[in-house]
C-alpha positions, 0 to 999 in steps of 0.5 A, spaced: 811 244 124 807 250 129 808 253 135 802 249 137 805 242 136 812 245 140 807 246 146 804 239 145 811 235 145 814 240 151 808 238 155 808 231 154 816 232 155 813 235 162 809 230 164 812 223 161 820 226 164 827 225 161 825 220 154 821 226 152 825 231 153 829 227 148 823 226 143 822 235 145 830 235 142 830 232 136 823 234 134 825 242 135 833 242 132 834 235 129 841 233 132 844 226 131 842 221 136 849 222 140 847 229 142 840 226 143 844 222 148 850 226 150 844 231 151 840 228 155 846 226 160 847 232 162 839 234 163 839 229 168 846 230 171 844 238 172 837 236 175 839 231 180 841 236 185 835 239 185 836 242 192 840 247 190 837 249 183 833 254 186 840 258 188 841 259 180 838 267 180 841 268 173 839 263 168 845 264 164 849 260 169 844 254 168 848 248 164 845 245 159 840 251 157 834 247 155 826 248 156 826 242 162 831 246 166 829 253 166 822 251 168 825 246 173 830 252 176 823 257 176 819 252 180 825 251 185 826 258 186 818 259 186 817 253 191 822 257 196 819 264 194 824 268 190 819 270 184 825 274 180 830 271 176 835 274 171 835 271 164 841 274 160 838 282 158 831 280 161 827 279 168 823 273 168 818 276 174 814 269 178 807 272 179 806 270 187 798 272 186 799 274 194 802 280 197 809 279 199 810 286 203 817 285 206 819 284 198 818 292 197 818 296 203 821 303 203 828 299 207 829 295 200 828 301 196 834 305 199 839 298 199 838 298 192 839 304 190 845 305 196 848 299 193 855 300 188 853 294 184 846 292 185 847 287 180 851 283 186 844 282 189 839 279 189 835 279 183 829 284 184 824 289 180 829 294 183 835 292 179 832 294 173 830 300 175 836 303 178 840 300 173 836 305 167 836 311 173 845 309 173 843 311 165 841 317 165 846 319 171 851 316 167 848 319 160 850 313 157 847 314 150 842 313 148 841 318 154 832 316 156 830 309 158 824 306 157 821 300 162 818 295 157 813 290 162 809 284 158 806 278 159 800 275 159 793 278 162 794 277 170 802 275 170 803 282 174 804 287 169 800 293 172 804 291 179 810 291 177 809 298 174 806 301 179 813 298 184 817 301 178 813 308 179 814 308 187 821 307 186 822 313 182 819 316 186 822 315 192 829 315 190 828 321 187 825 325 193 830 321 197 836 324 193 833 332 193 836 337 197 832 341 201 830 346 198 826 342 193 823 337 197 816 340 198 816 340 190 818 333 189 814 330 195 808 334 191 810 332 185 811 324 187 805 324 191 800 327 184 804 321 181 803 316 184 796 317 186 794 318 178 794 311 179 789 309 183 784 314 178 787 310 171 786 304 175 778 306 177 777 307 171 780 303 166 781 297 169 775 291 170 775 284 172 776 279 167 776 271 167 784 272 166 785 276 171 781 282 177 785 288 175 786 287 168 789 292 164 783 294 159 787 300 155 795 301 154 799 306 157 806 309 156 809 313 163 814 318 162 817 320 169 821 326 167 827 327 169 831 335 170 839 336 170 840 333 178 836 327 176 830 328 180 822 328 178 819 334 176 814 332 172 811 325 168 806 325 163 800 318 161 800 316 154 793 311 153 792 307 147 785 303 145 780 303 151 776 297 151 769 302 151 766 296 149 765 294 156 761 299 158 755 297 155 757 289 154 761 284 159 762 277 157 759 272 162 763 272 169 767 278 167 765 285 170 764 292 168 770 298 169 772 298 176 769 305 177 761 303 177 762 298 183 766 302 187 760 307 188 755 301 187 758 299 193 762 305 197 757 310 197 754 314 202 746 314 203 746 322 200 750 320 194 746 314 193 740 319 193 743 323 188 746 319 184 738 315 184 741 309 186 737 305 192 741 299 194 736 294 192 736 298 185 740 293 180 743 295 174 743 290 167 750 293 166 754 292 172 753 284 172 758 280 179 757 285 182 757 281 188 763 279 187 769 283 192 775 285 189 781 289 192 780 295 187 773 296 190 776 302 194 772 308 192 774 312 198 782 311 195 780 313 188 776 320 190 782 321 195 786 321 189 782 325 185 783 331 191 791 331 191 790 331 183 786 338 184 779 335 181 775 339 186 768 336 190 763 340 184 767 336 178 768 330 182 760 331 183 760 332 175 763 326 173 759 321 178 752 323 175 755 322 169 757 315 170 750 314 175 747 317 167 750 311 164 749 305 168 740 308 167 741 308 160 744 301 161 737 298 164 733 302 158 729 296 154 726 298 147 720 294 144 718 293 136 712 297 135 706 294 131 707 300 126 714 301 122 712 307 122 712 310 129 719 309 134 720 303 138 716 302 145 718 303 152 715 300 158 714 304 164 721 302 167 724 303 161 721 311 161 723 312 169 730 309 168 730 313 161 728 319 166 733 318 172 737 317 165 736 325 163 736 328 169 743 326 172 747 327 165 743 334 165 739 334 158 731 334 156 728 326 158 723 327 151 729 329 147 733 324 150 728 318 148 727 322 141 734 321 139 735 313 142 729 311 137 729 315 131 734 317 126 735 324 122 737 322 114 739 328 110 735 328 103 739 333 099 737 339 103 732 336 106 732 332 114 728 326 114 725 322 121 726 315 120 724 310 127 730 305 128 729 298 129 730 295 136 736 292 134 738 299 131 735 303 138 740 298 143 745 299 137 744 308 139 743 306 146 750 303 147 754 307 143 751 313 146 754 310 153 760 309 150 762 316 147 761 318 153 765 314 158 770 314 152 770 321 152 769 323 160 776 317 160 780 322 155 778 328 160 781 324 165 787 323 162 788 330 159 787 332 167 792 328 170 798 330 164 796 338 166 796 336 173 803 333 173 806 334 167 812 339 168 814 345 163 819 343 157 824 348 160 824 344 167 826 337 164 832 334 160 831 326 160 826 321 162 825 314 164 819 310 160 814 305 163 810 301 158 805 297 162 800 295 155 794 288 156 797 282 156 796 277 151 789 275 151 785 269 147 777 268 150 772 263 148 768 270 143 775 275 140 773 280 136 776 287 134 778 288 141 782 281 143 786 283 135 788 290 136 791 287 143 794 281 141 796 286 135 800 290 140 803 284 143 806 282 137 809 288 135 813 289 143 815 281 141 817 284 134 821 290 139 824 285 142 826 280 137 829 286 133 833 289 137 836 283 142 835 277 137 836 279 131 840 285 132 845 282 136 847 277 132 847 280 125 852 285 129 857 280 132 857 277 125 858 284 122 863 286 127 867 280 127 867 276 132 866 269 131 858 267 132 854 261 131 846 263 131 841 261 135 835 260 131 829 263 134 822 264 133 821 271 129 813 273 128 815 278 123 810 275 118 804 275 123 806 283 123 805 282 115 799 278 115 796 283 120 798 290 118 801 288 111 800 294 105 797 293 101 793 287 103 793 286 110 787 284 115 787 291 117 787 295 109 781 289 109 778 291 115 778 299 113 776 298 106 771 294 108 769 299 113 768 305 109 763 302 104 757 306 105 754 299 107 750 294 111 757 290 113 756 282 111 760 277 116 761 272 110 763 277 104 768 280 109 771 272 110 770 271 103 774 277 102 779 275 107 780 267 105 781 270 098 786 276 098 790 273 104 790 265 102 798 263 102 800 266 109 801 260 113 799 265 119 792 265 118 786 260 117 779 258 117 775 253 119 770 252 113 765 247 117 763 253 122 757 256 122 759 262 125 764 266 120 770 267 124 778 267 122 784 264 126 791 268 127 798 263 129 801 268 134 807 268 138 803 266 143 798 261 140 793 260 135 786 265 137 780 265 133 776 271 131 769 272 130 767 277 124 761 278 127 760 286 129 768 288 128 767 292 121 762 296 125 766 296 131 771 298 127 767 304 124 766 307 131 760 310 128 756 316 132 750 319 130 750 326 130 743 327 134 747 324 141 753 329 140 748 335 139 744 333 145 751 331 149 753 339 147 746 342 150 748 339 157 747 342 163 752 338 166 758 343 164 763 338 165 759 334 159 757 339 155 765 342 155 767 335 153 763 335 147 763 342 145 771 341 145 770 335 141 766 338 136 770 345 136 777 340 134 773 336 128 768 340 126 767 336 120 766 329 123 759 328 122 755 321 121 761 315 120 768 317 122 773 318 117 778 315 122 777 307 124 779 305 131 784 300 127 788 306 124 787 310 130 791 304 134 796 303 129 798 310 128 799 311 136 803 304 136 807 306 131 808 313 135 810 309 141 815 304 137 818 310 135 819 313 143 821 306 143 827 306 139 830 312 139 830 310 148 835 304 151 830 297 154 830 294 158 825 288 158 821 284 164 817 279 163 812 277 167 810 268 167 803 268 170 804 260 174 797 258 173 791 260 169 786 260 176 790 266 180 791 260 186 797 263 190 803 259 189 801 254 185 805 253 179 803 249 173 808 247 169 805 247 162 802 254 163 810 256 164 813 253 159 808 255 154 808 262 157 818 261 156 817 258 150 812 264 146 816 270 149 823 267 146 826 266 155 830 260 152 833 263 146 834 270 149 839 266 155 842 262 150 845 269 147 845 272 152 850 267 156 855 266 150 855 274 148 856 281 149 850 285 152 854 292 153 856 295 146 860 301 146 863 305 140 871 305 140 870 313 139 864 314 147 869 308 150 874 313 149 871 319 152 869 315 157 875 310 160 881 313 156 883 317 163 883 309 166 890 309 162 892 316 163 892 315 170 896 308 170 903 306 171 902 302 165 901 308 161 898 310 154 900 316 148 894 321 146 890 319 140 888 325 137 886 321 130 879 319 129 880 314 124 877 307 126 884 304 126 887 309 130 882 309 135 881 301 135 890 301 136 888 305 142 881 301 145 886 295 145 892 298 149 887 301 154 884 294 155 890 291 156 892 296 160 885 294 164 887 287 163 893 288 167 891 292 172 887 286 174 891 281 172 896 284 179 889 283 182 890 276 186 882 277 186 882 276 179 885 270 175 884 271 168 889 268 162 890 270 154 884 266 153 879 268 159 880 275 157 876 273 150 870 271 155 871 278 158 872 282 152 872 283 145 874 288 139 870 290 133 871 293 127 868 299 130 865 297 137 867 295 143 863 288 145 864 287 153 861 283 158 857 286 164 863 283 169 867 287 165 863 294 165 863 293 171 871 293 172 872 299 167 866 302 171 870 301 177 877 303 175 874 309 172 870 310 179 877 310 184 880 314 178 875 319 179 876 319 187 882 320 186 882 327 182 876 329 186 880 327 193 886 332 189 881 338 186 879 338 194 886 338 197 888 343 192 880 347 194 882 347 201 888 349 201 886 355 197 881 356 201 884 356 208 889 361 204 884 365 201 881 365 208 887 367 213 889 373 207 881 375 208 882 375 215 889 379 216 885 383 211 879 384 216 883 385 222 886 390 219 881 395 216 877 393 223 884 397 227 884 403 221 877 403 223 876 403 229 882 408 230 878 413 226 872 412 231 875 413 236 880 420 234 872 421 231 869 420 237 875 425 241 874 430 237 867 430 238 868 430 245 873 437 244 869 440 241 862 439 245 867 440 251 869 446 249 862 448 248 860 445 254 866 450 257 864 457 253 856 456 255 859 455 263 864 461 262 858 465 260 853 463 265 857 464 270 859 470 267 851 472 266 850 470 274 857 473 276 854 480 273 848 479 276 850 478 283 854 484 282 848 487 280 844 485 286 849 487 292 849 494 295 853 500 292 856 501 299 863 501 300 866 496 303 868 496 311 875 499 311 879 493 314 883 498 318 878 500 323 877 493 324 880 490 329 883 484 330 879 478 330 880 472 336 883 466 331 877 462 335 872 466 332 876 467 325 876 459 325 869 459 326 867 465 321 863 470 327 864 477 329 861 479 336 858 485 335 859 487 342 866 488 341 866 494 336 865 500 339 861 504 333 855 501 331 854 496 325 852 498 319 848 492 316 847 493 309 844 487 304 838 487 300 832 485 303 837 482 308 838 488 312 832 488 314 830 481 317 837 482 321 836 489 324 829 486 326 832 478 329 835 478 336 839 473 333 840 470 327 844 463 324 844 462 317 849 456 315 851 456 307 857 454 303 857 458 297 862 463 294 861 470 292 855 473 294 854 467 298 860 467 301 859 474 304 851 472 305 854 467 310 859 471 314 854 476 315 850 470 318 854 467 322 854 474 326 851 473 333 848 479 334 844 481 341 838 484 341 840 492 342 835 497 339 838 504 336 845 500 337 846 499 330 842 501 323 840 498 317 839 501 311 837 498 304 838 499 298 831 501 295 832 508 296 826 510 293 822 504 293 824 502 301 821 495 303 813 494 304 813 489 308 816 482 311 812 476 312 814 475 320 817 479 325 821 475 328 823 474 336 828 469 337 833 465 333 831 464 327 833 460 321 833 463 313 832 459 308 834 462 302 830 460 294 829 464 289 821 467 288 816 464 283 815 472 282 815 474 274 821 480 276 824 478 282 830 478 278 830 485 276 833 490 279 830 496 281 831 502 279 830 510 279 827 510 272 823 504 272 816 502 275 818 494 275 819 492 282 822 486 284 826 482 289 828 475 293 823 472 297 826 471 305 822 466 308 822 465 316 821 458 320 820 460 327 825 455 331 826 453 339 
């Protein structure tokens, strides 16, 4: 029986109810008619409370597991807006088809990446995610992850990556430390804004779906040694380029194209040569709005991905070329030896066409309608057809957007791919198109759908298959559960040495006019006993049809050899290398340089470069750790919140959610070898009271004997755990031991995990008592330490510095002595030569007068004789002098001398100086009443030089006088 005729009985099933249901069992497992009904029993005993089903978010809880109450549970969970649901290993993710901005907010990221079992939660995209991010930080071989997102077209595949990418992005800027949080944010930021720009530019609008995917991608988000981003390249598989020059009826062109028809300034319209009343052939609903028609985001992303304003100038004139070149017709000429004709407006679009992609208008138009056929050595101009100047006119469009496409990728890998030394691990995203069968399928619906199945084979082989082999090769008591494996759809399509695809390239690569009825001659011929494919003899377009695990699709021949041969005629790749454009000329002059020798047909099909890519990124697949999410499209119309049944149970029943819960539900999904589980859970029973002897051999038994004392060891442990009632038999549901592995439960991953968390804290908690206490130790010596070298230092200054005070102090005292020394001479040498008064003539002073340190002159009998230099002068001509100085020496005895009170009597007394020979010349004042001296020392160049009888220098103390009252 065919999936087809499943399909049918699971509608009828859904619209006829429970008797159905009945008829879908026995057509599909054939059991007795006593299960039929014990069966159904239980069917309608689950389904009665419907009121709660929408709270089952694992369907591995669900009983029975059957096509009607999975799809029941879905639609209830639906009807209350819970779109995620867990399915065993897999996500099933409900497309909402209307935003839910509460659902992935900056907040919701943080709860689940904080939790310490994100499982616990609801279930969520993020889940997924922080599960294969736990991975890599617990480098769980094997260490690098890879998200696998499938489904059909408009199921949600390119939100959901982009929600996974944001999400890495976030935890790892959240989880950066300081120092490099400007390079993550950067990093994160150039990241997320390659979308918009992939987006733009591959993206289109389709019947399925308006932001349809129209080329694969594989995202790897590079990790380094703490787990933070640091880089993430793109890998693309097959862009439909077809769709730049042909758009199927109510389907758009690449989203780019309407972004700048529709968002572009008056200036770029007039450099671009486009007037709003232009229309152009190949930008068909451009009436139609969509939400990705956001030119203003995609050129801020060009920005903060380093593509400054002139290159972005070069790529818009390049696309405005393309869209002139589509509104160029030809027109047969009456004479077959001269080219096709064009019309006026074909001339001036051909012209708009040459100026914006920067190349000659005559050269342009030379190259569309005649082609160079090489005779020997000789080159011959032949005109094309009509058909054939189209044919040249698309093609020459599709290289170029094609070729600008790559570039764009390669920007984006320099612009955000880290250096090999920096990154150690990384986690993948693989957002491909969906399944997609259309009215027309042609060579871009086979590869597609020929993606599909190979990530459907991914799956198969590694949980359906691989899973249950292992049970039985491990030991464990296992019944299969039969699915559906689409292995012989593989061998039908890339099958060697006859397949469709050898067939297509061998066809291909004949240097002749391909003929869509010998090829399906050929086909009906060579592939007639595969039951996967058939015809349809009665139609009169030749045609074959595929049975895929999502449903029968039939292809048209017509074209797909020629699609398949990619052929570019080497006029159109000289002209592109003349450019003035420099973007395009350095595209096609690097192409040209990395295949020099690609000339006419291209030796390489799109077929076998799309199969050698898949196979490279099957290879990444497999060498990384799943995980699967699966997106359901509800509907087929993209209505908000509506569910259609048979468009649900088609979408479960072709990916295998039914069989995949089965397994899930009665299996092991954590499979550890005996030698990894003992590195990593063997401290679990050092650390316990119910304690294990070292296992130092690497035999399997030896190591089997140990992983059964360490599980019952943990069993144990949980068994004094009052939370956890768990007997001899339920620990079989938690547990199992292989004859190499150890199978476990996530239940029971997560206690082992716990365990080994708490031991782990524990440890921790012990290293850093012991750290602290070292520290404050080493700490306290350090500043017994410090205090002691501060005092031996601080008393070397300080003798230092007491002996720098000595010894500027004794200098200080030397200098002193000499000066006074030097003055104290001096003095000497300034006084009189006269002999002192003898102190016997003098009579004894009254003790008033001795007190206040005068003489009265009148009380000697003999006349005084007043001896100073000049003073002896100003005194002996003053009726009387008063001078008060405090001094010592000379100056002492300047002062008694003044303090005299002599009376004015001439020829009493005498003065007589000590210049001998010089005498005094002159003084300044003659004074006639009391007067005050005011000694200073004179501005005079030898006043301080001492006369004497062999010098002619003559020099003295100035004497000024202020007359007084």
């Amino acid at each position: 029986m065919s999936s087809a005729d499943n399909r049918r009985i699971v509608r009828e099933g859904l619209r006829n109810g429970g008797a159905t249901e009945k008829r879908f069992v026995q057509k599909v497992h054939s059991p007795p008619s006593s299960l039929n009904d014990s069966l159904e029993g239980e069917i309608q005993a689950f389904l009665i409370d419907e009121d709660q089903l929408h709270t089952y978010d694992d369907l591995t809880k669900v009983n029975p597991v059957t096509p009607s109450t999975v799809l029941k549970c879905l639609q209830a969970r639906y009807s209350v807006k819970v779109f995620y649901t867990h399915a065993g290993c897999t996500l099933v993710a409900l497309n909402p088809f209307q935003p839910i901005p509460d659902l992935y907010t900056l907040d919701v990221m943080k709860e689940y990446h904080g939790a310490p079992q994100p499982q616990e939660f609801k279930p969520h995209i993020f889940i997924v995610a922080e599960e294969a991010y736990r991975n890599v930080q617990g480098q769980l071989e094997p260490v690098n992850q890879s998200l696998v997102v499938s489904g059909e077209s408009g199921a949600g595949k390119t939100w959901t990556s982009r929600c996974l990418m944001k999400y890495y992005a976030t935890v790892a800027a959240s989880s950066s430390v300081m120092k490099s949080q400007d390079t993550v944010e950067r990093i994160e930021k150039r990241v997320l804004d390659s979308n918009p720009i992939m987006e733009a530019f591959g993206n289109a609008c389709t019947l399925r779906n308006n932001n349809s995917s129209r080329f694969g991608k594989y995202i790897q988000l590079q990790l380094d040694r703490c787990q933070l981003l640091v880089g993430a390249s793109v890998q693309t598989y097959l862009l439909e380029k077809t769709r730049v020059a042909c758009q199927l009826a109510n389907e758009r062109n690449f989203h780019i194209f309407y972004q700048m028809m529709k968002r572009a300034t008056d200036e770029q319209r007039k450099e671009w040569k486009m007037p709003r009343e232009q229309c152009f052939v190949w930008l068909p609903n451009s009436e139609k709005t969509v939400e990705e028609d956001c030119f203003h985001e995609t050129v801020e992303a060009m920005v903060h991905l380093g593509i400054n304003a002139e290159r972005q100038r070069q790529i818009f004139r390049i696309l405005a070329g393309i869209l002139q070149l589509g509104n160029v017709n030809f027109s047969s000429s009456t004479d077959e030896s001269q080219p096709c004709n064009l019309d006026e407006q074909s001339k001036d679009f051909s012209q708009r066409a040459a100026e914006l992609l920067c190349v000659s208008a005559e050269e342009l138009q030379m190259c569309l309608r005649v082609r160079t056929l090489k005779a020997g050595k000789q080159s011959v101009l032949k005109p094309c057809s009509q058909a054939e100047c189209s044919m040249r006119r698309d093609c020459l469009a599709k290289v170029i957007y094609a070729e600008l496409f790559d570039w764009l990728v390669t920007f984006i890998n320099n612009s955000i791919c880290a250096d090999t030394s920096t990154w150690c691990n990384f986690i993948g995203v693989l957002d491909v198109y969906g399944f997609e069968c259309f009215q027309i399928n042609n060579l871009e619906q086979l590869c597609i759908n020929y993606a599909n199945e190979k990530l459907q084979q991914h799956f198969v082989s590694h949980y359906l298959r691989a899973q249950q082999e292992e049970y039985v090769s491990e030991g464990l008591e296992w019944s299969f559960v039969k699915y559906q494996d689409n292995q012989s759809c593989l061998d039908l399509l890339e099958g060697s040495p006859v397949g469709v695809f050898s067939l297509l390239n061998e066809e291909s690569r004949l240097n002749r006019v391909s003929d869509a009825k010998t090829f399906r001659v050929r086909l009906e011929k060579e592939l007639c006993d595969n039951a996967n494919i058939s015809w349809d003899k009665f139609s009169k377009e030749p045609h074959f049809t595929v049975a895929h695990y999502a449903g029968k699709v039939h292809y048209q021949i017509q074209g797909m050899v020629e699609k398949n041969k990619d052929p570019v005629p080497p006029e159109l790749t000289s002209l592109l290398q003349k450019s003035g454009n420099p973007l395009l000329h350095q595209i096609f002059t690097d192409k040209e340089t990395e295949n020099p020798t690609t000339k006419g047909l291209s030796k390489v099909t799109v077929v076998s470069k799309f199969k050698n890519s898949l196979e490279s990124l099957m290879k990444i697949l497999h060498t990384t750790t799943p995980h699967y999410t699966r997106c359901i499209k509800p509907n087929p119309d993209c209505k908000p919140m509506t569910f259609k049944k048979e468009e649900v149970i088609m979408q479960l029943e072709a990916c295998g959610i039914v069989e995949t819960i089965h397994i899930s539900a009665a299996g092991f999904p954590i499979r550890i070898p005996f030698k990894s589980f003992m590195q990593r859970y063997g401290l679990i029973a050092k650390h316990s009271i119910f304690k294990l002897e070292s296992v130092d051999a690497e035999s399997s038994g030896v190591l089997r004997r140990a992983v059964e004392k360490l599980l019952s060891v943990v069993l144990q442990h949980k068994a004094f755990d009052p939370s956890h009632n768990l007997g001899g038999k339920k620990n079989n549901l938690w547990v199992h031991c292989g004859r190499t592995k150890v199978f476990l439960t996530q239940l029971m991953l997560d206690s082992l995990e716990d365990q080994r968390k708490k031991i782990l804290s524990q440890c921790a908690f012990t290293i850093q008592c012991c750290w602290l206490k070292h520290q404050r130790r080493r700490r306290h010596a350090r500043h017994q330490s410090a205090t002691l070298i501060q005092a031996v230092v601080r008393s070397w200054l300080v003798r230092r510095r007491v002996q720098r005070y000595n010894r500027a102090a004794a200098v200080i005292q030397n200098t002193w002595k000499k000066w006074r020394a030097q003055l104290k001479s001096l003095a000497e040498a300034e006084l009189d030569d006269a002999k002192d008064f003898a102190e016997e003539d003098l009579p004894v002073l009254n003790p008033l007068i001795r007190e206040r340190g005068s003489v009265q002159l009148s009380s000697i009998q003999e006349p005084v004789t007043v001896r100073g230099w000049p003073m002896g002068l100003a005194l002996a001509c003053t009726p009387s002098i008063t001078m008060s100085l405090t001094a010592t020496g000379f100056q002492k005895m300047v002062s008694v001398m003044t303090s005299l009170h002599l009376p004015s009597r001439r020829g009493e007394y005498t003065v007589k100086p000590n210049q001998y020979s010089q005498e005094l010349t002159s003084i300044r004042a003659q004074p006639k009443r009391s007067v005050k001296l005011h000694y200073q020392r004179s501005p005079l160049l030898y006043a301080d030089t001492q006369p004497d009888m062999k010098s002619d220098v003559t020099g003295f103390n100035a004497i000024l006088l202020e007359k007084t009252l």
